[in-house]
C-alpha positions in Angstrom: 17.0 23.5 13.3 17.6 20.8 15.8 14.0 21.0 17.2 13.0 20.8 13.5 14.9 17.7 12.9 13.4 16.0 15.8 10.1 16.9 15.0 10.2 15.6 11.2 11.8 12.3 12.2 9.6 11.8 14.7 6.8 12.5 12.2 8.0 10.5 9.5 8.8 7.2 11.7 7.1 5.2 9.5 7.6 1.1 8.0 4.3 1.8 6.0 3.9 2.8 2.5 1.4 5.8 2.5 -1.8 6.7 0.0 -2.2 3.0 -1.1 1.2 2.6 -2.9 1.2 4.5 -6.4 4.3 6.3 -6.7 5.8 5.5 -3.6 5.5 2.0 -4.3 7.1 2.6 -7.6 10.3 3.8 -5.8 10.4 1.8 -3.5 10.1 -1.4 -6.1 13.0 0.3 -8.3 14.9 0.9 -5.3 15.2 -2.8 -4.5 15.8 -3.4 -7.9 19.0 -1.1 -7.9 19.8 -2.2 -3.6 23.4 -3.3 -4.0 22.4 -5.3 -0.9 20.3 -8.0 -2.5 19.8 -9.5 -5.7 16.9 -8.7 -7.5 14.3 -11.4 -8.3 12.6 -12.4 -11.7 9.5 -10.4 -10.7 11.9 -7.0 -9.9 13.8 -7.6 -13.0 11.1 -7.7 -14.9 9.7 -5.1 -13.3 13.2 -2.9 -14.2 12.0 -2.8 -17.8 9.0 -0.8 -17.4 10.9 1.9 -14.6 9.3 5.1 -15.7 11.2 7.0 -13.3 14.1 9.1 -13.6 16.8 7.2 -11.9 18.6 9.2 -9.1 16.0 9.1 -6.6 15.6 5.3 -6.4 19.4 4.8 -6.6 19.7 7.1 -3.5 17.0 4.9 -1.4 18.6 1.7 -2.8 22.1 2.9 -1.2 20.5 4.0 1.9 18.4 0.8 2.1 15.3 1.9 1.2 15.0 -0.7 -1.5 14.6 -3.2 2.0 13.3 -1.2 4.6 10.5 1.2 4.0 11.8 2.9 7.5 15.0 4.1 5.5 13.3 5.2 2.3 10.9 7.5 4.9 13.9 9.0 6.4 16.2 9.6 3.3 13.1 11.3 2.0 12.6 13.8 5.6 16.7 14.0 5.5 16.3 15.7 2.1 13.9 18.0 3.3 15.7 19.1 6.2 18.5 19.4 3.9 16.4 21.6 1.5 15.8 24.0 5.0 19.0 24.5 5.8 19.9 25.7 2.1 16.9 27.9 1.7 18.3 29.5 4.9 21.9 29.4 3.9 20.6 31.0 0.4 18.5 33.6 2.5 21.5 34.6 4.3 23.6 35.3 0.8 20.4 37.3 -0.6 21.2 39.8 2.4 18.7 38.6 4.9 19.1 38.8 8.8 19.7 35.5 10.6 16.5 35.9 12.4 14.4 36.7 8.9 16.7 33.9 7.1 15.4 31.1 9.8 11.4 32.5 9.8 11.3 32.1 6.3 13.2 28.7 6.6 10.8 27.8 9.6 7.6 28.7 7.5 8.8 26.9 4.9 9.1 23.9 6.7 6.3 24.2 9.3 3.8 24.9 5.7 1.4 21.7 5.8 1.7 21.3 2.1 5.5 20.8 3.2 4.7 18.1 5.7 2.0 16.6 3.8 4.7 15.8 1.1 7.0 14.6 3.3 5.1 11.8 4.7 4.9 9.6 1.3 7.9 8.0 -0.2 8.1 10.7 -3.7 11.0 13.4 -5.2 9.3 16.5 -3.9 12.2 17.3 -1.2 15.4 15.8 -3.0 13.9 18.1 -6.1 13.5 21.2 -3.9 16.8 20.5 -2.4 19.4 20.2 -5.3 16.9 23.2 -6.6 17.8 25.9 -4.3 21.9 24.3 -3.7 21.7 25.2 -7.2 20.4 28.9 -6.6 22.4 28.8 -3.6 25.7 28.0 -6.2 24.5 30.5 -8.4 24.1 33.3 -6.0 27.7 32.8 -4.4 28.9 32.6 -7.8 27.9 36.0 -8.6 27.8 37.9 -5.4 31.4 37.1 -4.4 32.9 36.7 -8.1 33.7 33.0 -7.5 32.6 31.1 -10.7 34.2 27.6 -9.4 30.4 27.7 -7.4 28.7 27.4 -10.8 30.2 24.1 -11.1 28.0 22.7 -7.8 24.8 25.1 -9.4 25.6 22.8 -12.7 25.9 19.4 -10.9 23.0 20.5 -8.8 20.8 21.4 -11.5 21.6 17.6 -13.4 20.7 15.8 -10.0 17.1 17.8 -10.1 17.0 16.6 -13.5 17.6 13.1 -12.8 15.4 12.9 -10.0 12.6 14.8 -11.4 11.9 14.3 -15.3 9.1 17.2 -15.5 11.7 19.2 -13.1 13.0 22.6 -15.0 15.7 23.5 -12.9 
Protein backbone atom coordinates (compact mmCIF):
# COMPACT_ATOMS: atom_id res chain seq x y z
CA UNK A 1 0.00 0.00 0.00
CA UNK A 2 2.96 2.20 0.63
CA UNK A 3 4.50 1.63 -2.81
CA UNK A 4 0.89 2.37 -4.10
CA UNK A 5 0.71 5.58 -2.40
CA UNK A 6 3.94 6.75 -3.80
CA UNK A 7 3.23 5.80 -7.07
CA UNK A 8 -0.35 7.65 -7.32
CA UNK A 9 1.06 10.88 -5.75
CA UNK A 10 3.73 10.85 -7.82
CA UNK A 11 1.28 10.34 -10.76
CA UNK A 12 -1.10 12.80 -9.84
CA UNK A 13 1.65 15.83 -9.00
CA UNK A 14 -0.15 18.00 -10.99
CA UNK A 15 -0.91 22.33 -10.81
CA UNK A 16 -2.84 21.77 -14.12
CA UNK A 17 -6.47 21.38 -14.70
CA UNK A 18 -6.77 18.23 -17.03
CA UNK A 19 -9.29 17.54 -20.38
CA UNK A 20 -9.67 21.33 -20.97
CA UNK A 21 -11.57 22.22 -17.75
CA UNK A 22 -15.33 20.91 -17.93
CA UNK A 23 -16.07 19.44 -14.69
CA UNK A 24 -13.04 19.78 -13.13
CA UNK A 25 -13.09 23.30 -13.63
CA UNK A 26 -16.56 23.34 -12.22
CA UNK A 27 -15.14 22.12 -8.79
CA UNK A 28 -12.58 23.65 -8.70
CA UNK A 29 -14.59 27.26 -9.26
CA UNK A 30 -17.19 26.06 -6.47
CA UNK A 31 -14.43 25.08 -4.32
CA UNK A 32 -12.97 28.67 -4.14
CA UNK A 33 -16.29 29.82 -3.77
CA UNK A 34 -16.81 27.75 -0.50
CA UNK A 35 -12.47 28.21 0.52
CA UNK A 36 -12.85 29.57 3.98
CA UNK A 37 -9.42 30.91 3.16
CA UNK A 38 -10.51 33.75 0.75
CA UNK A 39 -13.31 35.71 0.05
CA UNK A 40 -15.09 35.05 -2.93
CA UNK A 41 -15.33 37.70 -5.70
CA UNK A 42 -18.43 39.12 -7.66
CA UNK A 43 -17.53 36.80 -10.58
CA UNK A 44 -17.44 33.48 -8.03
CA UNK A 45 -20.48 34.64 -6.38
CA UNK A 46 -22.20 34.94 -9.19
CA UNK A 47 -21.07 31.99 -10.35
CA UNK A 48 -22.42 30.16 -6.74
CA UNK A 49 -25.99 30.62 -8.17
CA UNK A 50 -25.72 28.42 -11.07
CA UNK A 51 -23.53 25.44 -8.91
CA UNK A 52 -25.07 22.36 -10.35
CA UNK A 53 -23.08 20.17 -8.27
CA UNK A 54 -23.88 18.38 -5.23
CA UNK A 55 -22.10 20.12 -2.58
CA UNK A 56 -19.75 17.74 -0.45
CA UNK A 57 -17.10 17.33 -2.94
CA UNK A 58 -16.23 21.00 -3.52
CA UNK A 59 -16.57 21.75 0.23
CA UNK A 60 -13.95 19.01 0.81
CA UNK A 61 -11.31 20.62 -1.79
CA UNK A 62 -12.32 24.17 -0.44
CA UNK A 63 -11.14 22.90 3.20
CA UNK A 64 -8.11 21.19 1.90
CA UNK A 65 -7.29 24.25 -0.38
CA UNK A 66 -8.22 23.05 -3.48
CA UNK A 67 -10.38 26.03 -4.08
CA UNK A 68 -6.53 27.97 -4.39
CA UNK A 69 -4.22 25.47 -5.41
CA UNK A 70 -5.07 23.08 -8.13
CA UNK A 71 -1.95 20.89 -6.52
CA UNK A 72 -4.32 20.26 -3.38
CA UNK A 73 -7.54 19.50 -5.28
CA UNK A 74 -5.21 16.74 -7.41
CA UNK A 75 -4.15 15.12 -4.22
CA UNK A 76 -7.46 15.21 -2.10
CA UNK A 77 -8.81 13.60 -5.17
CA UNK A 78 -5.65 10.52 -5.34
CA UNK A 79 -6.10 10.56 -1.22
CA UNK A 80 -9.63 9.42 -1.77
CA UNK A 81 -8.75 6.80 -3.99
CA UNK A 82 -6.12 5.39 -1.90
CA UNK A 83 -8.65 5.65 0.72
CA UNK A 84 -11.23 3.66 -1.43
CA UNK A 85 -8.20 0.70 -1.66
CA UNK A 86 -7.59 0.34 1.63
CA UNK A 87 -11.52 -0.22 2.36
CA UNK A 88 -12.10 -2.54 -0.59
CA UNK A 89 -9.26 -4.53 1.07
CA UNK A 90 -10.47 -4.09 4.62
CA UNK A 91 -14.06 -5.12 3.19
CA UNK A 92 -12.38 -8.15 1.37
CA UNK A 93 -10.92 -9.30 4.48
CA UNK A 94 -14.59 -9.26 6.40
CA UNK A 95 -16.17 -11.18 3.23
CA UNK A 96 -13.58 -14.11 4.32
CA UNK A 97 -10.78 -13.46 1.87
CA UNK A 98 -7.09 -14.22 2.60
CA UNK A 99 -4.75 -11.32 3.15
CA UNK A 100 -2.90 -12.20 0.02
CA UNK A 101 -6.39 -12.45 -2.18
CA UNK A 102 -7.74 -9.32 -0.15
CA UNK A 103 -4.56 -7.08 -1.45
CA UNK A 104 -4.57 -8.72 -5.31
CA UNK A 105 -7.99 -7.76 -5.70
CA UNK A 106 -7.26 -4.28 -3.90
CA UNK A 107 -3.95 -4.05 -6.16
CA UNK A 108 -6.03 -4.79 -9.48
CA UNK A 109 -8.36 -2.46 -8.53
CA UNK A 110 -6.06 0.12 -8.26
CA UNK A 111 -3.48 -0.72 -10.88
CA UNK A 112 -7.01 -0.99 -13.58
CA UNK A 113 -6.20 2.01 -16.06
CA UNK A 114 -9.83 3.08 -16.04
CA UNK A 115 -8.89 3.55 -12.18
CA UNK A 116 -5.87 5.78 -12.95
CA UNK A 117 -7.33 7.37 -15.82
CA UNK A 118 -10.01 8.78 -13.36
CA UNK A 119 -7.74 9.79 -11.01
CA UNK A 120 -5.86 12.18 -12.99
CA UNK A 121 -8.81 14.85 -13.48
CA UNK A 122 -10.22 16.93 -10.64
CA UNK A 123 -14.13 14.77 -10.52
CA UNK A 124 -16.17 12.53 -7.58
CA UNK A 125 -15.31 9.18 -9.06
CA UNK A 126 -12.96 8.12 -5.95
CA UNK A 127 -14.65 10.12 -2.96
CA UNK A 128 -18.02 8.27 -4.57
CA UNK A 129 -16.31 4.84 -4.68
CA UNK A 130 -14.91 5.49 -1.28
CA UNK A 131 -17.89 6.35 1.07
CA UNK A 132 -19.53 3.47 -1.34
CA UNK A 133 -17.68 0.51 -0.21
CA UNK A 134 -17.11 2.24 3.83
CA UNK A 135 -20.63 1.89 3.45
CA UNK A 136 -20.62 -1.91 2.40
CA UNK A 137 -17.76 -2.22 4.56
CA UNK A 138 -20.37 -0.76 7.63
CA UNK A 139 -22.92 -2.98 6.50
CA UNK A 140 -21.02 -6.10 6.40
CA UNK A 141 -19.47 -5.76 9.99
CA UNK A 142 -22.90 -4.89 11.02
CA UNK A 143 -24.23 -8.20 10.07
CA UNK A 144 -21.32 -10.57 10.32
CA UNK A 145 -20.41 -9.71 13.93
CA UNK A 146 -24.04 -8.68 15.16
CA UNK A 147 -22.93 -5.08 15.82
CA UNK A 148 -25.74 -2.69 14.42
CA UNK A 149 -23.93 0.61 15.91
CA UNK A 150 -21.79 -0.04 12.31
CA UNK A 151 -24.96 0.70 10.33
CA UNK A 152 -24.77 4.14 11.71
CA UNK A 153 -21.25 4.80 9.62
CA UNK A 154 -22.98 2.47 6.43
CA UNK A 155 -25.96 5.34 6.89
CA UNK A 156 -23.56 8.46 7.15
CA UNK A 157 -21.51 6.84 4.43
CA UNK A 158 -24.22 6.31 2.14
CA UNK A 159 -25.53 10.36 2.63
CA UNK A 160 -21.83 11.52 1.88
CA UNK A 161 -22.03 9.41 -1.65
CA UNK A 162 -25.17 11.10 -1.99
CA UNK A 163 -23.98 14.44 -1.52
CA UNK A 164 -21.04 14.08 -3.54
CA UNK A 165 -22.63 12.32 -6.32
CA UNK A 166 -26.31 13.35 -7.30
CA UNK A 167 -26.81 10.37 -9.95
CA UNK A 168 -24.97 8.13 -7.12
CA UNK A 169 -27.43 5.16 -5.79
CA UNK A 170 -25.69 4.11 -2.92
Amino acid sequence: FLSLTVIYYALGWSHEVSGAGGDSAGYLLAAHYFSPYQPASSILIEYSKQIIYPPLFPWMLALAGGGESILAAHLVVMTFLLLAVLVLYFWLRHESLSVWQSAAISLIFALKPTTYLLSLDIWTENSYTFFSLLAILGVCIATRKDLPKWLWLAAFAVACATLVRTAALS
